[in-house]
C-alpha positions as CSV (number, residue, x, y, z in Angstrom):
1,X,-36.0,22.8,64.0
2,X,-34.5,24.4,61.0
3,X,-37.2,25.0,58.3
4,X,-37.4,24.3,55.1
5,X,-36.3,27.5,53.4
6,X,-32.8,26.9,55.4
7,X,-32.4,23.5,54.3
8,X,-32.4,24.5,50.9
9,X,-30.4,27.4,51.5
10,X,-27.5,25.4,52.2
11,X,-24.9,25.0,49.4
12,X,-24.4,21.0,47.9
13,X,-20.9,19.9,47.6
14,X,-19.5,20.7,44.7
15,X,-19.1,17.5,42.4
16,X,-16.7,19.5,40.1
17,X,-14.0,20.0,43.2
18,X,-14.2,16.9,44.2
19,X,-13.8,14.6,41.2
20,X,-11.1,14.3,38.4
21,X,-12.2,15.4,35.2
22,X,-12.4,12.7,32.5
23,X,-10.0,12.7,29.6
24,X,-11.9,13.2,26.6
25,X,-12.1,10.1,24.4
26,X,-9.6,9.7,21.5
27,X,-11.3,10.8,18.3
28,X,-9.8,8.5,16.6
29,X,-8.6,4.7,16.2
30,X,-4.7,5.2,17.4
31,X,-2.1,3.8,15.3
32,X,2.0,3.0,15.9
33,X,4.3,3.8,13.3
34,X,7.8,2.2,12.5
35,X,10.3,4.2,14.0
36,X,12.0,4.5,11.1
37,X,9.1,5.4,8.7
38,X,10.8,8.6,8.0
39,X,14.0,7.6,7.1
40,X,12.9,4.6,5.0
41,X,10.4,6.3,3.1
42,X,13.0,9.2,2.0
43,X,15.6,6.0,0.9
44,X,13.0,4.2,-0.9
45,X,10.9,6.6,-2.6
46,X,14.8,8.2,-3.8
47,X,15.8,4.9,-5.1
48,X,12.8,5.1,-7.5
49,X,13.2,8.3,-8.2
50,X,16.7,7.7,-9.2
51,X,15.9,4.3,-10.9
52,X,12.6,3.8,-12.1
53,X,11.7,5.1,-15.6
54,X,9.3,7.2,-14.7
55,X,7.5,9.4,-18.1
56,X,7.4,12.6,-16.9
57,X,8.0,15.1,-14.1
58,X,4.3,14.8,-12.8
59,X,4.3,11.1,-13.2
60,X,7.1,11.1,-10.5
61,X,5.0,13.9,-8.1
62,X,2.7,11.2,-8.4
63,X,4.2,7.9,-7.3
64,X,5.7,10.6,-4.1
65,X,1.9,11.2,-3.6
66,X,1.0,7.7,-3.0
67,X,2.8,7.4,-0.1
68,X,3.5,3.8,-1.2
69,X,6.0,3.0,1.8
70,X,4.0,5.1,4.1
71,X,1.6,2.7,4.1
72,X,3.8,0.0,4.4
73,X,5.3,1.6,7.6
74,X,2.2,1.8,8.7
75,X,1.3,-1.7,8.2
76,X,4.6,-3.2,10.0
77,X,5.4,-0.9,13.0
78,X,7.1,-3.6,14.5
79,X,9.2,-4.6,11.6
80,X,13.1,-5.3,11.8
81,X,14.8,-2.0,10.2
82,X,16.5,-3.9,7.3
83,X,13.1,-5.9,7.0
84,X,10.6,-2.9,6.6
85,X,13.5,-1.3,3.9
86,X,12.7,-4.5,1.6
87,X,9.4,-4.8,2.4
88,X,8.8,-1.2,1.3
89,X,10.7,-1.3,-1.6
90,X,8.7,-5.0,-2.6
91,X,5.6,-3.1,-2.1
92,X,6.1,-0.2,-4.1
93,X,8.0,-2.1,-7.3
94,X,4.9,-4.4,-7.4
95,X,2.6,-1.4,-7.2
96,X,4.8,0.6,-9.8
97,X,4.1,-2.7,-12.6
98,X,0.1,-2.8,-11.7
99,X,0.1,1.0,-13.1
100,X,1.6,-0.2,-16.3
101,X,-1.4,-2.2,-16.5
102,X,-4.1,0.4,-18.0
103,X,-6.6,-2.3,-18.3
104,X,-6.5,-3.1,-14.9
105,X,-5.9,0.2,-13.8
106,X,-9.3,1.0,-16.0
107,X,-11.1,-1.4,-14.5
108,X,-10.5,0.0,-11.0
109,X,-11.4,3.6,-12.3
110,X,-14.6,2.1,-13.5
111,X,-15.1,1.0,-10.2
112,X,-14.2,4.1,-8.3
113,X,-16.4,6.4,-10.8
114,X,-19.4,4.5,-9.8
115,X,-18.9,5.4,-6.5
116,X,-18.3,8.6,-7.8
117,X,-14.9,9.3,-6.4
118,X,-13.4,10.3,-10.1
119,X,-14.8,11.9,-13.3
120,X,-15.4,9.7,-16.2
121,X,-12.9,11.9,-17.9
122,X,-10.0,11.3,-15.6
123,X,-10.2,7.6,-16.0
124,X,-7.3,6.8,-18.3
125,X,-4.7,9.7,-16.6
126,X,-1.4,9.0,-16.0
127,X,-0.7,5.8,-17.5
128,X,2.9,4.4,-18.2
129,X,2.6,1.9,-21.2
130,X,-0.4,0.7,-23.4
131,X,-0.3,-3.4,-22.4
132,X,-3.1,-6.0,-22.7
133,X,-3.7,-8.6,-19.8
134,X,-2.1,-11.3,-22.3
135,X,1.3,-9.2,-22.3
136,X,0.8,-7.8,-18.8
137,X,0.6,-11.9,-17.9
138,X,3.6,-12.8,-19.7
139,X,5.3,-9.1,-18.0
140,X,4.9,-11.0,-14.7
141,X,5.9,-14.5,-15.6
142,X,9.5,-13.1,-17.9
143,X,9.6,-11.5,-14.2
144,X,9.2,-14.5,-11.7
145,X,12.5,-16.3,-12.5
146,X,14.7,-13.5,-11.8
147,X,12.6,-12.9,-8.4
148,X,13.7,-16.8,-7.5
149,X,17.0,-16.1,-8.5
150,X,16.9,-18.8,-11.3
151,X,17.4,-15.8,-13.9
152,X,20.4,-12.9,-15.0
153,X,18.1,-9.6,-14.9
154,X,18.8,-7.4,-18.0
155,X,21.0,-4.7,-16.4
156,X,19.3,-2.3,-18.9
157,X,16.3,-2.8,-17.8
158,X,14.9,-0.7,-14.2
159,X,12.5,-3.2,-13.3
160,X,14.3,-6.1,-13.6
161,X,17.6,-5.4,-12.1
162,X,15.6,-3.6,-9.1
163,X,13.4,-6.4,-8.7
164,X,16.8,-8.9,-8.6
165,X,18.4,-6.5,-6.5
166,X,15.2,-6.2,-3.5
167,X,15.1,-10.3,-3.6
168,X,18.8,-10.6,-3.0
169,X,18.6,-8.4,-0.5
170,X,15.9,-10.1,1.3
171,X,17.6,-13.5,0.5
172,X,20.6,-12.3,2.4
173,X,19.3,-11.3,5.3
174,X,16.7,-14.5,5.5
175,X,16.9,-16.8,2.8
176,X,14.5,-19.1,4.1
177,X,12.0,-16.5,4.9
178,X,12.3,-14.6,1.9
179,X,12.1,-17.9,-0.4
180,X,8.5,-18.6,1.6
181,X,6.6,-15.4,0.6
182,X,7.3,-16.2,-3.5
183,X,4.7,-17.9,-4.1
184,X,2.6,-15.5,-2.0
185,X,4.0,-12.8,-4.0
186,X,3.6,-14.6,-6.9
187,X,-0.5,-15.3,-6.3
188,X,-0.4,-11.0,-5.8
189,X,1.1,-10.6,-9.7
190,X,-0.9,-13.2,-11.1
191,X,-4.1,-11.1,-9.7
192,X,-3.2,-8.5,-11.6
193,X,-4.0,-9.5,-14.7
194,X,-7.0,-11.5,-13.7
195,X,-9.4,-10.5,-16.2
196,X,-12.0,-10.4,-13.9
197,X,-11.2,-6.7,-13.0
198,X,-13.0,-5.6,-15.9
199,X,-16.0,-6.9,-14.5
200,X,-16.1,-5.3,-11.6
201,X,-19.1,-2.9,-11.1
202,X,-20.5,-3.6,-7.9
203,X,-18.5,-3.3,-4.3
204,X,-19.4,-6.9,-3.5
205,X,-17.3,-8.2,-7.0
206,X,-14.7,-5.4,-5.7
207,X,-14.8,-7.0,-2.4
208,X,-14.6,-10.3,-3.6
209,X,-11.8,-9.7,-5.9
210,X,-9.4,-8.2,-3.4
211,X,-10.1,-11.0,-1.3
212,X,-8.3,-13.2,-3.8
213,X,-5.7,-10.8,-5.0
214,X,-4.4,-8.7,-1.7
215,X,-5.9,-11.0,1.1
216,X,-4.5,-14.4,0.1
217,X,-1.1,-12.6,-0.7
């Protein structure tokens, strides 16, 4: 009868030789991203670079920063390739005319420097042109006939012949499917100059707001 001291004296299998080890678990959510994404982000972002009236040298190094059709890339990984080129370049020329908003663009400062993500100093950086929300309004709507088509862009004028020029482009490759996200588009550029941006002080108004502004669109 073997006794207790040689019982315990004989070795346990060892669990580490006999089982896989686990792969750790991904730090992070995973995300796809557009084939294309680098491609199409160097065409776009070089078409306003080449286009856009931008006011100075750092103005540009910031609208590169923003990574405006990065993030659209990122939100249609499965796009078409010549859909994700217009989508990007929609994007960005719609982001390009809220910055020429500084009341808006104030307003959202004022939010973000009560979270205290900027300095009350910084607020008003960077802005293109001085426009109230009754000419930022009627910006928009001088805008929305040439995006239907129903309107000559000026040819002098960067942001209208780019905006003519995206929504023939679109139109071309799918006029029916380009013709349904107007209005959608439309209820995006009217949110801009909602006035109720510079009310915003709490993250539930914040919340609320983009609700109406980038989820309906």
């Amino acid at each position: 009868m073997l006794s207790t001291e040689k019982i315990l004296a004989v070795p346990a299998p060892a669990l580490e030789a006999t089982l896989a080890p686990l792969p750790p678990p991904p730090r992070y959510i995973q995300h796809k991203r557009h084939p294309l994404e680098e491609q199409t982000v160097a065409e776009v972002d070089g078409w306003f670079l080449q286009h856009w009236p931008f006011p100075s040298e750092k103005a540009r190094k910031k609208f590169v920063a923003a990574g405006f059709s990065t993030v659209t890339c990122l939100y249609f990984p499965l796009a078409l390739e010549n859909r994700i080129h217009s989508a990007c370049r929609l994007l960005t020329i719609l982001f390009l005319i809220d910055g020429e908003h500084p009341h808006i663009t104030s307003s959202f400062c004022n939010f973000h420097q009560l979270l205290g993500h900027i300095a009350p100093d910084r607020q008003n950086a960077d802005i293109l042109e001085d426009m109230s929300f009754a000419a930022g309004k009627a910006y928009n709507d001088h805008l929305m006939p040439i995006m239907r088509g129903e309107v000559a862009p000026n040819k002098s004028i960067p942001c209208e012949w780019m905006m003519a020029e995206i929504w023939e482009t679109m139109r071309r490759d799918d006029a029916v499917l380009a013709d349904e996200i107007l209005e959608p588009t439309f209820t995006f550029m009217r949110a801009q100059t909602d006035k109720t941006r510079m009310q915003i002080t709490s993250l539930g108004q914040y919340l609320e707001y983009r609700e109406r502004d980038v989820g309906r669109a």
